[in-house]
C-alpha positions as CSV (number, residue, x, y, z in Angstrom):
1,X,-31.7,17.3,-89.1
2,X,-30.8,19.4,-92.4
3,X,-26.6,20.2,-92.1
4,X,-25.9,23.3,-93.8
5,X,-23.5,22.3,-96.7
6,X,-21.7,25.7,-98.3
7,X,-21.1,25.2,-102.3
8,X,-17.7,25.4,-103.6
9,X,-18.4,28.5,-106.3
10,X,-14.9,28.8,-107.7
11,X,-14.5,28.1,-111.3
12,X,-12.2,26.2,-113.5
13,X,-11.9,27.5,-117.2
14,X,-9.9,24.9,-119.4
15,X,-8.6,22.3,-116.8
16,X,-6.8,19.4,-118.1
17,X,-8.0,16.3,-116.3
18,X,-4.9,15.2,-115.6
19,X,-3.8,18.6,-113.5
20,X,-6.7,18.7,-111.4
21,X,-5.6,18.9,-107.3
22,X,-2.5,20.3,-108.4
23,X,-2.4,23.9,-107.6
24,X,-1.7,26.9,-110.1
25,X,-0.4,29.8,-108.5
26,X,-0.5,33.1,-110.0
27,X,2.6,34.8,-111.2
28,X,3.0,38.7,-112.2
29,X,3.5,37.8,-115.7
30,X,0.5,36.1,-115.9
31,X,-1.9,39.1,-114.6
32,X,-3.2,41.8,-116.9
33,X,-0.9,44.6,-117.1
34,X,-3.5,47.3,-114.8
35,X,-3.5,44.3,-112.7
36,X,0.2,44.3,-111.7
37,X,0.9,45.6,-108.3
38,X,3.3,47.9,-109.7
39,X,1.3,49.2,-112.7
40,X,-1.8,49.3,-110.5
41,X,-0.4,51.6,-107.4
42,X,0.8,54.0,-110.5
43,X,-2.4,54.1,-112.0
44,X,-4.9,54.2,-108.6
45,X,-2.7,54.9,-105.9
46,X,-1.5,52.8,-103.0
47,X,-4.8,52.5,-101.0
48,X,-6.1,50.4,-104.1
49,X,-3.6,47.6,-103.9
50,X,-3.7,44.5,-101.1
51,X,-1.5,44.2,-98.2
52,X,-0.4,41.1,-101.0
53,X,0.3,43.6,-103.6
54,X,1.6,46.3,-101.7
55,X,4.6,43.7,-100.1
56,X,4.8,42.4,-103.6
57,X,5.8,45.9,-104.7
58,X,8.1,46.4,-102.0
59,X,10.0,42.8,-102.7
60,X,10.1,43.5,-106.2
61,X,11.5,39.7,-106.9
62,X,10.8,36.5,-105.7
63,X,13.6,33.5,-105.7
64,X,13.8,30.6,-108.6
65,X,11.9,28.5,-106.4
66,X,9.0,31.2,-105.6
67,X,7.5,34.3,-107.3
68,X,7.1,37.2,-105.5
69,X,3.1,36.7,-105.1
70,X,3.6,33.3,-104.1
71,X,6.1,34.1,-101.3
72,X,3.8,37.2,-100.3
73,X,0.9,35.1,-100.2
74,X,2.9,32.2,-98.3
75,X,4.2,34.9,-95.9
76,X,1.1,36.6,-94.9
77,X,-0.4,33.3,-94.7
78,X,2.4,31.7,-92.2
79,X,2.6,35.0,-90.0
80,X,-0.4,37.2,-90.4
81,X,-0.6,40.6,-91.3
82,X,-0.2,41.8,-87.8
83,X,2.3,39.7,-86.3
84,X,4.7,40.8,-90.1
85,X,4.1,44.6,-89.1
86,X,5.8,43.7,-85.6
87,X,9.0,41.6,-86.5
88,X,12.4,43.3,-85.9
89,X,14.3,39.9,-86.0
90,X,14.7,39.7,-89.7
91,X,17.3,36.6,-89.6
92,X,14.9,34.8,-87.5
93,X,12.1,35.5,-89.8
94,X,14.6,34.7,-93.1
95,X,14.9,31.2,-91.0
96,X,11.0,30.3,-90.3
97,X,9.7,31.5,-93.7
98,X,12.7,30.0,-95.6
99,X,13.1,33.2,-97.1
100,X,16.5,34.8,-98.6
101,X,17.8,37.3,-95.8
102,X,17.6,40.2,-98.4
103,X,13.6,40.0,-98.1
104,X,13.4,39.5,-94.5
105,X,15.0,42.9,-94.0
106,X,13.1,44.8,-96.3
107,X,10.3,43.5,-94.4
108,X,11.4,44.2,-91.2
109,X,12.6,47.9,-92.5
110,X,9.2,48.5,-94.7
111,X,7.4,47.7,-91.1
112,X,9.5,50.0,-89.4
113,X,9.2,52.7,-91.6
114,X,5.4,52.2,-91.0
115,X,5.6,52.4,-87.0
116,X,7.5,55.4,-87.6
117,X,5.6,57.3,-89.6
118,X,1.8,56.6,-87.9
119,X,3.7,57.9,-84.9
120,X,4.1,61.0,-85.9
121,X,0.7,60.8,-88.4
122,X,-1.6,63.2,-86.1
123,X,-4.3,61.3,-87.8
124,X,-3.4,58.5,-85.9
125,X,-4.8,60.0,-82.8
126,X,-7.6,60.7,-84.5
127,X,-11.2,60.7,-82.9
128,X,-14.0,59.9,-84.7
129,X,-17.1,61.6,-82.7
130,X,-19.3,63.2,-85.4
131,X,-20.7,62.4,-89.6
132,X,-17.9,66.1,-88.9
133,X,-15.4,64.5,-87.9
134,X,-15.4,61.6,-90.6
135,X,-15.3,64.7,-93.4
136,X,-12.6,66.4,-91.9
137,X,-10.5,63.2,-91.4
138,X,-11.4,62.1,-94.9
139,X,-10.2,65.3,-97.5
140,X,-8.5,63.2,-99.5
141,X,-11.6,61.8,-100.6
142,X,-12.9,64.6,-101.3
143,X,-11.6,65.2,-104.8
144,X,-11.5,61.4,-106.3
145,X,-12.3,60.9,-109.8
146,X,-14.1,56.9,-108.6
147,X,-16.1,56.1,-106.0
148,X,-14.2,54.8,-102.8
149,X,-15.8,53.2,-99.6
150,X,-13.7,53.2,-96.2
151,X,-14.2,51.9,-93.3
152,X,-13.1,53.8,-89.9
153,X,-12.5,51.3,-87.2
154,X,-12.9,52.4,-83.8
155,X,-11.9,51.4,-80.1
156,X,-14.1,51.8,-77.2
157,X,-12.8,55.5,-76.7
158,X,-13.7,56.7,-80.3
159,X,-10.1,56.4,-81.5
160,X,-9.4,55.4,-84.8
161,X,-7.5,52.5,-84.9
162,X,-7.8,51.1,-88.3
163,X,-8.6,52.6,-92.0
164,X,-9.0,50.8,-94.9
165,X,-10.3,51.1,-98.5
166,X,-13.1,48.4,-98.7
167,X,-14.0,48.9,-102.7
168,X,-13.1,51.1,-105.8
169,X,-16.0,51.0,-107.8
170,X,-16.6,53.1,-110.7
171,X,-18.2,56.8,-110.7
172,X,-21.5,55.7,-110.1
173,X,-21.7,52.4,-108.8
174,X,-20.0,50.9,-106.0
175,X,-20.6,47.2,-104.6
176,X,-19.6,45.9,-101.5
177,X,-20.2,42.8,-99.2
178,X,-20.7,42.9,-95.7
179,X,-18.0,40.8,-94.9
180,X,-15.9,43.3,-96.4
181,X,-16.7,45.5,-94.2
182,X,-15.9,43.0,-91.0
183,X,-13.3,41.1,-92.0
184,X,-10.8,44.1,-90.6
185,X,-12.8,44.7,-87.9
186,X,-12.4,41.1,-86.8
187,X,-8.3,41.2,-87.3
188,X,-8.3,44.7,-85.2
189,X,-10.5,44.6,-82.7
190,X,-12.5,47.3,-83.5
191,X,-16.0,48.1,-81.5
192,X,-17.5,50.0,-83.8
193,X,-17.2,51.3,-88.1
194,X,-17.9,54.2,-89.9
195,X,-18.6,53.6,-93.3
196,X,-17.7,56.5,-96.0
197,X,-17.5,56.7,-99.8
198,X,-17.6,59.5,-101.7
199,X,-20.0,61.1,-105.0
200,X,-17.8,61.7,-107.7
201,X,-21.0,63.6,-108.9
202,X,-20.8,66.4,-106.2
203,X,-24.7,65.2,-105.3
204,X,-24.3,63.9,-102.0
205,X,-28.4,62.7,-101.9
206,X,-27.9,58.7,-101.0
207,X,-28.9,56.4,-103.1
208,X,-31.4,53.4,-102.9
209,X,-28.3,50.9,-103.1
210,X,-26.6,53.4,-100.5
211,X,-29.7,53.0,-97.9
212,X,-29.4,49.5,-99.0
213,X,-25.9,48.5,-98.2
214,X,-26.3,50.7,-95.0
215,X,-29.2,48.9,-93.6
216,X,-27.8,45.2,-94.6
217,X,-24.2,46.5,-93.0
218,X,-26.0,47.4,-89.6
219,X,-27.8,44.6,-89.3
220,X,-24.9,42.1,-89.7
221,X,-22.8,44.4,-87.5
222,X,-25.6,43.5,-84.7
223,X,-25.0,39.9,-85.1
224,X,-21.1,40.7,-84.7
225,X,-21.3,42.9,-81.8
226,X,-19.6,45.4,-84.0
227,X,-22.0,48.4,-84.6
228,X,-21.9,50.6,-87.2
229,X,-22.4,53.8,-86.2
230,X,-22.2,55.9,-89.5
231,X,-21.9,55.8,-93.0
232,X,-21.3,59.2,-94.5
233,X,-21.7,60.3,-97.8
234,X,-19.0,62.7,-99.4
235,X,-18.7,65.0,-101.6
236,X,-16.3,68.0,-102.7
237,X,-17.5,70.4,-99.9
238,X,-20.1,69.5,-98.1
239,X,-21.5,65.8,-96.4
240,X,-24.3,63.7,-95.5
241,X,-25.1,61.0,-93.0
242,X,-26.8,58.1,-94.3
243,X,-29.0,57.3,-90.7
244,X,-28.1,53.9,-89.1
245,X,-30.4,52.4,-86.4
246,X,-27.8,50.8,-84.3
């Protein structure tokens, strides 16, 4: 019987012999300067950067042991992005992560701030019914100078309980992977996703690599249980559903 065997694809450019197993791990200094969390949310915005980059930004400094994207990394790695946006015990969370204090409560504060503020987001109680409703609740992509696919994430009752910028691509092109796509429907329990990007353009005709992406999306949705239901096309003033056989 044949055992499936997945290739290791990631590449090593200039390795010394001698340092390979030991691990290199990215600092800020070392990254291009668009490709700094804090350059990069002044130049895009903050739905381009990770939930890495965007706690980098907020911790500003690592600790002489650490950088900052190490300890980011390590923390979102130790307790999970979902599990970090519920902690109020920032001592007891400076103790587990072996973290300085200091970062622990801007954690804890940068996570309250966030409960507070979907709270009273009326988009937060949004429902998502109609290729309609996905324009209105999407304006802000109406206007963007690159092409930008979301995904919607929906409960059982059509509530949107998740939004997140899956690619940035450039003004005509724009790849994604369905596990892209997945991957936060997974950590949130979604039941179903709505897939939007917008046509810099104005032309909101779908594409053959829009049709594409759409029919590959669906059908690994149906392996996952998680259907997608939409993927919506828009433009400046007007929309167009991209039909999904779910």
């Amino acid at each position: 019987m044949h055992t499936y065997a997945i290739k290791d694809t990631d590449l090593l450019l200039d390795v010394d012999p001698a340092e390979i197993g030991k691990e290199y791990v990215l600092k800020i200094r070392d990254l291009p300067r668009d490709d700094k969390p804090r350059e990069k949310l002044l130049a895009l915005g903050p739905s381009a950067l990770s939930v890495q980059e965007l706690l980098a930004v907020i911790l500003a400094t690592g600790t002489k042991k650490e950088g900052v994207l190490e300890m980011t990394s390590r923390v979102l790695k130790e307790y999970g992005q979902n599990v970090l946006s519920r902690q109020i015990d920032a001592a007891g969370m400076a103790e587990d992560l072996k973290i300085p204090l200091v970062k622990a409560v801007q954690i804890v504060a940068c996570a309250e701030l966030g409960k507070r503020f979907f709270e009273r987001n009326p988009l937060s109680q949004a429902t998502i019914r109609t290729s309609k409703d996905v324009f209105d609740y999407l304006q802000d992509m109406r206007t963007l100078p690159k092409e930008h696919m979301r995904g919607i994430y929906l409960n059982g009752h059509y509530r949107v309980i998740h939004d997140e910028v899956i690619s940035i691509g450039t003004v005509n092109s724009n790849l994604i992977h369905p596990r892209e796509v997945f991957k936060p429907a997974l950590e949130c329990g979604a039941v179903a996703v709505v897939l939007a990007h917008n046509h810099p353009s104005g032309v909101i005709e779908p594409s053959a690599a829009d049709i594409e992406i759409t029919k590959q999306v669906s059908a690994a949705g149906k392996i996952l249980g998680i259907h997608l239901i939409d993927h919506v096309i828009i433009g400046p003033t007007s929309f167009k559903s991209i039909p999904v056989d779910y």
